[in-house]
N, C-alpha and C positions, 0 to 999 in steps of 0.2 A: 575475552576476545583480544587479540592481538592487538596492537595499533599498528596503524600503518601510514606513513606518510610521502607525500609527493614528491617524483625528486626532477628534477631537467632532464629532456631530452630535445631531440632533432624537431622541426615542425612534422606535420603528421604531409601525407606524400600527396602530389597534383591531384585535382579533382577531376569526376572523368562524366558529370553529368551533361546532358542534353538541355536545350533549350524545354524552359515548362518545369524544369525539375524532373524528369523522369532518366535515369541511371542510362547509360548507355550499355554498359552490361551489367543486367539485372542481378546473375547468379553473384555477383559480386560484393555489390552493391545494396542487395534489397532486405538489408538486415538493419535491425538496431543499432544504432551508437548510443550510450548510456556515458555519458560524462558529466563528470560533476567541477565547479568553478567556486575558487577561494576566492573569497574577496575582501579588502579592507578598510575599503571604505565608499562612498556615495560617489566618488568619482573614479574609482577604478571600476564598479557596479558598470555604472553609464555607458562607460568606454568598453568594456567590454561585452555588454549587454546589444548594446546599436549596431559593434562589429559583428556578432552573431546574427543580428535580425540582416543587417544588411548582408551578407552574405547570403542568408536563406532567399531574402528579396529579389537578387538576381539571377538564382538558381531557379525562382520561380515555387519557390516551397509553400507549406500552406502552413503558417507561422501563427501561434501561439503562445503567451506569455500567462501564467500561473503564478500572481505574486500576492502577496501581501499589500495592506493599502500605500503604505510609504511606498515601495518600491513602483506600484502602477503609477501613482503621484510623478515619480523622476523619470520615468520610462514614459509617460506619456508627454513631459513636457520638455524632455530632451527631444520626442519626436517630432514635437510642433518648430520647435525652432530649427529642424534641419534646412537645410538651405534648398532653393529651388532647383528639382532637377537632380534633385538626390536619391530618387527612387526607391523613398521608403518615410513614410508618415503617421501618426495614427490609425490613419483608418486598414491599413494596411495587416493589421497586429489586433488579435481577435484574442479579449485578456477577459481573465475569470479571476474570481477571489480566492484565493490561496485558502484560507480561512473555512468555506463553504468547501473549497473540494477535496480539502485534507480531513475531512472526519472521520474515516474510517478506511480503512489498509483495505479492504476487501470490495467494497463500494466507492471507491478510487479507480482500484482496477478496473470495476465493472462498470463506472463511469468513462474511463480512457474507451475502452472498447467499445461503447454502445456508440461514444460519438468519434472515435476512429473508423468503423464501418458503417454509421449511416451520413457520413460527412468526411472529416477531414481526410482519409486514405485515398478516398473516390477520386480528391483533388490533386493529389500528387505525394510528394514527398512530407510528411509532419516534421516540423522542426520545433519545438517547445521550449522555451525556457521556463525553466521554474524553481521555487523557492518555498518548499514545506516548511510552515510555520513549528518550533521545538518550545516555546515558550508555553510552563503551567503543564506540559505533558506528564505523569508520573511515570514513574520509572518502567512499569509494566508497558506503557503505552511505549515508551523510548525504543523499547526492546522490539515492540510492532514494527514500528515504524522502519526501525534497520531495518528489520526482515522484509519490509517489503520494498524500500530500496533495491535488496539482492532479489529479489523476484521479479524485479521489472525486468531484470535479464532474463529470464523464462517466460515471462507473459507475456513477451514482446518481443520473443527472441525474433522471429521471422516478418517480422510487419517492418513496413518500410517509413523509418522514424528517428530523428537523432534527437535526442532527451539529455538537456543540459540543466542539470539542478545546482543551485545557488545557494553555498553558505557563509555569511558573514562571520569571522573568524572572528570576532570582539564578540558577536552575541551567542551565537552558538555554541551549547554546551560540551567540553572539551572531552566526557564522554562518547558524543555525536561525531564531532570533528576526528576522534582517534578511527574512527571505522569507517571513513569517507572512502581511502582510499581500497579497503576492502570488500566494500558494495557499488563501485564504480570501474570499469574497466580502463577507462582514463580518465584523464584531467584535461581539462581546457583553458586558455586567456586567448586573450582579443586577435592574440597572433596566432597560434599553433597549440595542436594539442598533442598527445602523448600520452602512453601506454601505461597506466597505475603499477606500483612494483608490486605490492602487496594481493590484488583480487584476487578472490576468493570465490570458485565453484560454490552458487548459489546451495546446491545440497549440500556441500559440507557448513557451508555458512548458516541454513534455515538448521542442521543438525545441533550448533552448537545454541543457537536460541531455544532447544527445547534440552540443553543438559541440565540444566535446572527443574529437579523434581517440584509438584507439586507441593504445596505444605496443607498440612489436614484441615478440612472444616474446621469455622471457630465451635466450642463446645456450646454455644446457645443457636448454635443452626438450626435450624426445623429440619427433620431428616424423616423418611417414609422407604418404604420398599413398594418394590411392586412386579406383576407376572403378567402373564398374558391374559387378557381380558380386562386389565386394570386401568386401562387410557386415559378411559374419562374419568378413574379418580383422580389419576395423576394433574389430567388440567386443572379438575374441580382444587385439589390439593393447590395447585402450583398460582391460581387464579387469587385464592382467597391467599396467599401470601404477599403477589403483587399486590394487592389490593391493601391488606396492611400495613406495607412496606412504604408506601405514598407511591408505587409507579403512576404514570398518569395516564387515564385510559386508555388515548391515543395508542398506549407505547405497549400495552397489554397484548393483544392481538398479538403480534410482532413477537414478543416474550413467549407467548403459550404455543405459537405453530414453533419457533425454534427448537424448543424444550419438547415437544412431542416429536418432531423429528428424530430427535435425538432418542430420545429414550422406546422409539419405535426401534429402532436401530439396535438398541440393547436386547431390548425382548426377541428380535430376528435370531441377533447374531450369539448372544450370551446365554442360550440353553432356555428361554423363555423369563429371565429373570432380573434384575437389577435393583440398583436404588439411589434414589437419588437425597441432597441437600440445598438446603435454600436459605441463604442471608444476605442482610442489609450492610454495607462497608464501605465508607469513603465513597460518598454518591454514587454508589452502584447497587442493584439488585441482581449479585451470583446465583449460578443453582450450578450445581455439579452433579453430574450423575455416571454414575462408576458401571461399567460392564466387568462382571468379575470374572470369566471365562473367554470373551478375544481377545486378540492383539489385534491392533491394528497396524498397517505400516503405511505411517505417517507423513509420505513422499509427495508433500505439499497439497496434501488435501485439504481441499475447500479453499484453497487460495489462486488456483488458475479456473480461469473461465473453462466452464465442462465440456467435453465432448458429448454429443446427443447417446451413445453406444456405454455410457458409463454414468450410470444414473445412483454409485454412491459417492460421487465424485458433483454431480448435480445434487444431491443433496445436503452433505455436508457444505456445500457452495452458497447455497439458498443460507442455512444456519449461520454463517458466516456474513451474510447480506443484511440481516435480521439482528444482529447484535453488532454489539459495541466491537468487546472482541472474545474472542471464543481459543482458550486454551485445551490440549490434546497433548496429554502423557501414556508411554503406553507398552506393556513389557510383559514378556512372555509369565511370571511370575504372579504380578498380583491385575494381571487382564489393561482396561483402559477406561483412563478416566479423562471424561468431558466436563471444561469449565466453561460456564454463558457466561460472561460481562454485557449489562444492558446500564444503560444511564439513567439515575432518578428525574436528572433535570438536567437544563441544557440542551446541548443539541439532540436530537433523538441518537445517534450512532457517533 
């Protein structure tokens, strides 16, 4: 992936909302802003973090902050000490744990929206700050995680929301930080913000997180085939692996309806046939299962919230909800292969 970095520009142009937060013209207005904010230290954090809430504050927005425990720590006690008549306090700023809502790229998403339309949209304009924790991520997950940075541009492209994510440039891994300005449309500080030089069209962006082919099952995999009519070997199969494996039952369930979606899907789509593999690797239990006759095309499937009228797009969706994270390689040649990622321990997803 390229890097790309921040450069100066003009402030961003006059504001044209209504009293309450609601746009004065909508067709203009009632999209996504996705910007992201360097910072470097605890007091340019502050400063720039309060100018953003306060700004939403008098716009009348319905403000949320998404940080990790240091930062709700500074942000909440920078807000007690604001001065009387400041129009913007604790209770004002509705914060969640960075921590809890960053598990999982797909149930992130489906988190935003469930409580974007049964709450915060209803109320007006969402304004977010927030701050996805990078620390102990492996590199697989890193690679998640961009990608879905750049999909908040499409999963949000139309919902009326400005989304300002926060990365501390001393701790953030300079992997992270090189792609900031490629998964971000612009940048932000305390004063003005400005247009990223580098972003990057989410499809070509989510394209290049899948040019890296799969590598093969390790050779002590457990590996099985199967047709049609074979389902419930396939779970009986796939059950007594989990079970080997230490998943813990809770997380079985979850494991088995994933894997059967899937490999329903094969048998549909692949001539009646497939096969799958199953191992244990750096606290995860994989299973892969290869359709060796479709292609799929791979245009963010299972990573946007489905349409009711497109139910392989709802199910790959669900699979995606159900695991940790779920890799999708796929080529007119040797068909398509599905990787589950599910966690032995730790958070469930």
């Amino acid at each position: 992936m390229t890097p790309g970095t921040p450069a100066p520009a003009p402030a961003s142009g006059a504001r044209h909302d209504t009293p309450g937060g609601r746009p004065a013209n909508r067709s203009s207005l009632d999209r996504l802003r996705h910007r992201a904010l360097l910072y470097g230290s605890d007091a340019e954090f502050r400063r720039t973090a309060l100018a953003h809430l306060a700004e939403g504050a008098a716009a009348g927005d319905v403000l949320v902050a998404i940080l990790p425990e240091s930062r709700r720590d500074l942000l909440r006690a920078a807000l007690a000490d604001a001065p009387p008549g400041a129009g913007l306090g604790p209770g004002d700023v509705e914060f969640l744990d960075a921590s809890d809502w960053y598990r999982c790229p797909t149930t992130t998403i489906a988190s935003f929206h469930e409580r974007g339309r049964t709450d915060w949209w209803r109320r007006g304009r969402l304004r977010v700050l927030t701050e996805p924790p990078w620390d102990g991520r492996s590199p697989l997950e890193i690679v998640e995680w961009l990608r879905h940075e750049s999909l908040l541009n499409v999963a949000f492209e139309a919902t009326y929301t400005l989304l300002t994510c926060a990365y501390n440039i001393h701790t953030v891994p300079g992997d992270v930080l090189a792609v900031v300005a490629r998964t971000h449309p612009a940048f932000a500080d305390a004063t003005r913000e400005w247009p990223s030089p580098s972003y990057t069209d989410p499809a070509a962006f989510y394209a290049e997180c899948n040019r890296s082919p799969l590598g093969p099952p390790p050779a002590d995999a457990e590996h099985c085939r199967f047709t049609t009519g074979q389902l419930p070997d396939v779970r009986n199969f796939l059950s007594w692996q989990a079970e080997r494996s230490g998943l813990a039952s809770e997380r079985r369930l979850p494991f088995l309806l994933a894997a059967n979606e899937v490999a329903t899907a094969v048998i549909r789509n692949g001539g009646g046939r497939g096969e799958l593999w199953v191992w244990a690797a750096a606290g995860e239990l994989v299973c892969e299962l290869a359709d060796p006759a479709a292609r799929v095309e791979d245009r963010f499937l299972g990573h946007i919230p489905p349409r009711p009228d497109r139910p392989a797009e709802a199910a790959m969706w669900a699979v995606r909800c159900l695991c940790h994270i779920v890799e999708i390689r796929s080529d007119a040649r040797s068909g398509t292969r599905f990787r589950l990622h599910v966690r032995l321990a730790g958070p469930a997803r």
